[in-house]
N, C-alpha and C positions, 0 to 999 in steps of 0.2 A: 169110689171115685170113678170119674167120667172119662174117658180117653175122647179129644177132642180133637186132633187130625193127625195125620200121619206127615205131615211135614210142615215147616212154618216158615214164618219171613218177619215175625217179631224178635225183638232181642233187648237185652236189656243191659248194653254195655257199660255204662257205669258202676254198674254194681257186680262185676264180674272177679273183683277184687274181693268183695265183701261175701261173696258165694260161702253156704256150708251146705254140708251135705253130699251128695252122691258127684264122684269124677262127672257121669257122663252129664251133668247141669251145666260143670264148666267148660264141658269141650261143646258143648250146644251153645253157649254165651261166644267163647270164638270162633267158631268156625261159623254163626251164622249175623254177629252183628257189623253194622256198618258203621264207618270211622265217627269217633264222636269228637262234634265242631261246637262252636257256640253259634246258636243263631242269632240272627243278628236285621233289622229292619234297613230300611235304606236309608234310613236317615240315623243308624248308626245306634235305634236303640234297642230295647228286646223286642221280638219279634211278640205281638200279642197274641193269646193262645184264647180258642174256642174251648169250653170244657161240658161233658156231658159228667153227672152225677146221680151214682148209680144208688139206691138205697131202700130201706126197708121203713112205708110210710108212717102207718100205725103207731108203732113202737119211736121210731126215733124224729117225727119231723119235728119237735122244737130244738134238738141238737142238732141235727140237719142242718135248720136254717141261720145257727151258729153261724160254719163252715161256710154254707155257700155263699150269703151275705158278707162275709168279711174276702170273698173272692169276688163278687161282683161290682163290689165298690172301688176297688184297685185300676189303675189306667191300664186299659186295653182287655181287663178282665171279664167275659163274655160266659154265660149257661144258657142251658135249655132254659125255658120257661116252668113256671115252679106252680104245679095243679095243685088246687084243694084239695080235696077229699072228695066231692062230689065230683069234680070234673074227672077224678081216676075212675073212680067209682062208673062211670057215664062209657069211659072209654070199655075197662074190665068187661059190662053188660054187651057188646058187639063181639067177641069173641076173642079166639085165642090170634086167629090170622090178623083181624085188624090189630090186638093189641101190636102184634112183630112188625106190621107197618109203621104203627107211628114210633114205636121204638127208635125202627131205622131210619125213621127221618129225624126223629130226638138227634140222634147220632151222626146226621150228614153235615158234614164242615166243621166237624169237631176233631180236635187233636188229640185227645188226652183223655181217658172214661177213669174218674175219684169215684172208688167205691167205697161207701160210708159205713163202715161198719159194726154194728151196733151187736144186742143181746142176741138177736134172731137172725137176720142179715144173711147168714152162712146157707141159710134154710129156705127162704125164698126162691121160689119157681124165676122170675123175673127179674131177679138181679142175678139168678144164675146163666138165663137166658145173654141179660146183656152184656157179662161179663164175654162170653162165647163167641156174640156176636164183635164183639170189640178186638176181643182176637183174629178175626177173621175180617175182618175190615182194616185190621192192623195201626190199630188205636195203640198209644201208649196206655199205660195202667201203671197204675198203685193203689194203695187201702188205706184208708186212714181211721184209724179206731175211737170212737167216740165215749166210749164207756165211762171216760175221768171225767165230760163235760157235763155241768149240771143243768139239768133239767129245772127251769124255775116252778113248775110242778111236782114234781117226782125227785128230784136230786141226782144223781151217780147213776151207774147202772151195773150188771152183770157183762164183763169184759166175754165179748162172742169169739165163736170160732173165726180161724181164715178162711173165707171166700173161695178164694185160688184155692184150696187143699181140695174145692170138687172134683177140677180138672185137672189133668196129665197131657202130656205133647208126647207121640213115642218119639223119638230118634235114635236113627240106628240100632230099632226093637230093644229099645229101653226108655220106660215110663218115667219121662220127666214130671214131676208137681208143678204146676203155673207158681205154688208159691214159694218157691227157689227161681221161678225168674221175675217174679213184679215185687217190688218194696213196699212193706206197710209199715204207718206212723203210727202213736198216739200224739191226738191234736195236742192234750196238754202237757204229756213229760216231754214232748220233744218238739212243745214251743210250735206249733200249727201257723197261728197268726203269723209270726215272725218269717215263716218257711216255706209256706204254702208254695210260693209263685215257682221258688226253687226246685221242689219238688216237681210241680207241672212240668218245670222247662224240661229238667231231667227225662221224667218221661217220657217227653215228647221227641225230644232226641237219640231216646234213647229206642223209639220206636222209626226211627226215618225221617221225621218230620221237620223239616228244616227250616 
């Protein structure tokens, strides 16, 4: 595993309750997050959230487009734009600096980075990249595991590792896991459709974002 800064301004206070594992995760959860509010629009209703979505294309984009579609169809539900295969492919061939540009602008005015996490997912260079960078832009985050949804090709899959277990946060020279602080789902035992938006806000709030 990666150790990814030496100090942070992400937090993930909702789930500060639900913490297991090591003391110093939970004295990192209070001592570094900010008051959680509900947000709220000015006309009193949820505030809509931009979402980038992080994934491994190959392997899972017909589960993929499960998830994202049934987020994009929602009022106020907003993503990146959703490339082929060739247009990735077109990007990959210019290098590794332009892919991290247009990552970063995937990622501008977005509140919230859903990493979709599939069989391989854990392994990818570039979703581990923009997990990193999400952290350091101070994106909220969560996982949501695909493995139960079926492929109308292929069926089920092999349930992957977590993402977050690359990186660590020190605090206070002690290696925090990212995944003791970001929450992950399975879209189908715990109901995706139904929870999706919830989750967003969670994270979103629970990253700053108001």
């Amino acid at each position: 595993m990666d150790d990814i800064l030496k100090t942070t301004s992400v937090c993930a206070l909702p789930f500060v309750q639900s913490v297991t594992g090591s003391t110093h995760a939970k004295k990192f959860l209070l001592a570094h997050c900010w008051r959680y509010t509900k947000s709220r629009s000015k006309d009193g209703g949820s505030m809509a959230r931009k979402v980038f979505f992080s994934f491994h294309y190959k392997r899972d984009v017909r589960r993929v487009s499960q998830v994202r579609n049934s987020w994009i169809i929602r009022p106020g539900g907003e993503a990146q734009p959703f490339l082929d295969k060739a247009e990735w492919e077109s990007i990959k061939r210019t290098g590794s600096a332009a892919i991290e540009k247009w990552i970063d602008t995937q990622l501008s005015g977005t509140s919230v980075t859903v990493v979709l996490i599939g069989a391989e997912t854990s392994e990818r260079p570039w979703v581990r990249h923009e997990i990193k960078r999400s952290y350091e832009l101070k994106k909220g985050m969560l996982g949501i595991y695909l493995n139960n949804i079926k492929d109308p090709l292929t069926g089920t899959d092999t349930r992957g590792k977590n993402p977050f277990d690359h990186w660590n946060i020190t605090v206070d020279n002690n290696r925090v896991p990212m995944s003791k602080l970001y929450p992950t789902y399975d879209w189908v035992q715990n109901d995706g459709y139904k929870n999706l938006s919830a989750w967003i806000e969670q994270a979103a709030l629970a990253a700053g974002r108001r």
